[in-house]
N, C-alpha and C positions, 0 to 999 in steps of 0.2 A: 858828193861822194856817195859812194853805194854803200846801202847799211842792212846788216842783216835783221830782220824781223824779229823782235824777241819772241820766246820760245812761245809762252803763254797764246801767242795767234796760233800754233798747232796745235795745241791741249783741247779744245773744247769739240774739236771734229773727231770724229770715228776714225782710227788711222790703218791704212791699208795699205800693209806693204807690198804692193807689186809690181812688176816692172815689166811693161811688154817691149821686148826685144824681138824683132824681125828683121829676116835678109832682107824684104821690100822695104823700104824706109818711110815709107808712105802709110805702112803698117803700126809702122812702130809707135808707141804711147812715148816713150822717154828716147829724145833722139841721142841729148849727150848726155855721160854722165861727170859730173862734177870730181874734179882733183880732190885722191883723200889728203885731208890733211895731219892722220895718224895715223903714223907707218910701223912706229913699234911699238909691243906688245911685250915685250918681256925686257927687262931690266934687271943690271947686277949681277950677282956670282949662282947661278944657275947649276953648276958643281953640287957648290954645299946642299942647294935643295935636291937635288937628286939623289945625293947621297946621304940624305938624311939626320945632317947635322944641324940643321936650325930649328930653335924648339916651342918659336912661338907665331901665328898668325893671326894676322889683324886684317879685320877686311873692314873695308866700307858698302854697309848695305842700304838700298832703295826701299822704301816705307812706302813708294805708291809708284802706280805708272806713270811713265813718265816719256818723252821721248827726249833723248841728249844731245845736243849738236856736236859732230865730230870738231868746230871750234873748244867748246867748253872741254871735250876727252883732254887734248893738245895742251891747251895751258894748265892743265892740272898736272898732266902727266909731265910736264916737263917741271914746274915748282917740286912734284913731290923730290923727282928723279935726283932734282939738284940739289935740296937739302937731305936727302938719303946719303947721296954720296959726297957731301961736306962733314956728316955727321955722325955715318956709319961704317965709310972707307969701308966698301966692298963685302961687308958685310950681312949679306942682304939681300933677298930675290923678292923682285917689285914685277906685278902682272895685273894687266889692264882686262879685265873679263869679258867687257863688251866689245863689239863688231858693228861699228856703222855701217849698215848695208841700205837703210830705209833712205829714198830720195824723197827730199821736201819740195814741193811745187807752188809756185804761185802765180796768180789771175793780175796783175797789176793796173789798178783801177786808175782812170787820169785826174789828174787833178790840178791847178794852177791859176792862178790871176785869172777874177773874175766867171768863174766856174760857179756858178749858179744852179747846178744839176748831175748829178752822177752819171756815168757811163753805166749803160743798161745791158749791152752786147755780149753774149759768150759768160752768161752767169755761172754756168755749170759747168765751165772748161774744165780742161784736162791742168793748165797750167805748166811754164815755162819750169826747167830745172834748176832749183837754188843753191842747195848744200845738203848733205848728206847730214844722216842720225839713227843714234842708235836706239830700238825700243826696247827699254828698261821696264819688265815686269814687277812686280812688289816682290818683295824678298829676295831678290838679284843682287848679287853681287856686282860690283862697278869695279874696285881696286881693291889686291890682295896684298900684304906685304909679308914678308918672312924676314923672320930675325931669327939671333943667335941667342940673348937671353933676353932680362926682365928691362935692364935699361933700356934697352933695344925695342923692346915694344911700348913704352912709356913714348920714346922719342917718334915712334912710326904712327901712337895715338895725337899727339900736338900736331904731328902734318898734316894727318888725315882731317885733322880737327878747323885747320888754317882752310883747305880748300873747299868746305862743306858751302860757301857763297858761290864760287862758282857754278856750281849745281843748281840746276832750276827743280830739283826738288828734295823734300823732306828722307834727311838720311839718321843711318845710325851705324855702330858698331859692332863686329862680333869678333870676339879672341877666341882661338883654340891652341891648344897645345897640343906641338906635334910629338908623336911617340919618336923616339931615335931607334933608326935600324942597328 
């Protein structure tokens, strides 16, 4: 079965997000690009935030660079989504901050019974297209939550708190209190 790469194999290289796209195909660096696998970005009663009745935010903030795989965005954002709305009934605008744009590549070395010797060929390839990811600067924002009051942000801190494992890195907190129009 095909397995994605833990994250930790793209942390240690320089990352560069570009992508050459050309009508000649023969031109092009990145021929396909991979199915995102998170499609939404905003959650819940969008109303109330707009109109300025919720009076508390909670974000989850990145402590380092980091690059995210749009797997890891997807299952966080759907645990948080689904205890939000078991627990908050619509109470609540949930927004994912990051945009996997960044395409991860890889050289896939052979290996198998009786392999006595590495494959030497195409060291410094370009690399085949794996899965998409987002790069997370330090002090970025990842996931915003809005509430209505103080329980409401106790409970939006326990979620945020639950999915800090799926994260391949070191995060933290920051509440603000919104002013009401």
């Amino acid at each position: 079965m095909a397995q994605a790469r833990k994250a930790s194999a793209y942390s240690k290289h320089r990352v560069v997000p570009y992508t050459r796209k050309s009508k000649k195909r023969s031109k092009s660096y990145i021929k396909t690009v991979p199915n995102k696998k998170l499609v939404k970005f905003q959650m819940g009663n969008s109303d109330l935030y707009r109109q300025g009745k919720l009076s508390y935010e909670v974000s989850l903030v990145s402590k380092e660079d980091v690059q995210i795989r749009d797997f890891a965005l997807e299952a966080c954002r759907q645990y948080i989504n689904k205890k939000l709305e078991a627990q908050l009934a619509k109470q609540y605008f949930f927004q994912v901050k990051v945009h996997p744009h960044h395409i991860q590549r890889e050289n896939r070395m052979l290996t198998g019974a009786g392999a006595d010797r590495m494959q030497t060929g195409m060291q410094l390839s370009f690399g085949k297209t794996m899965n998409l990811a987002a790069i997370v600067k330090k002090g970025k924002e990842i996931f915003t939550i809005a509430v209505v009051d103080e329980k409401g942000e106790k409970i939006a801190r326990e979620i945020l708190k639950k999915i800090k494992p799926k994260l391949p890195c070191k995060t933290g907190f920051v509440t603000k209190v919104l002013e009401k129009k």
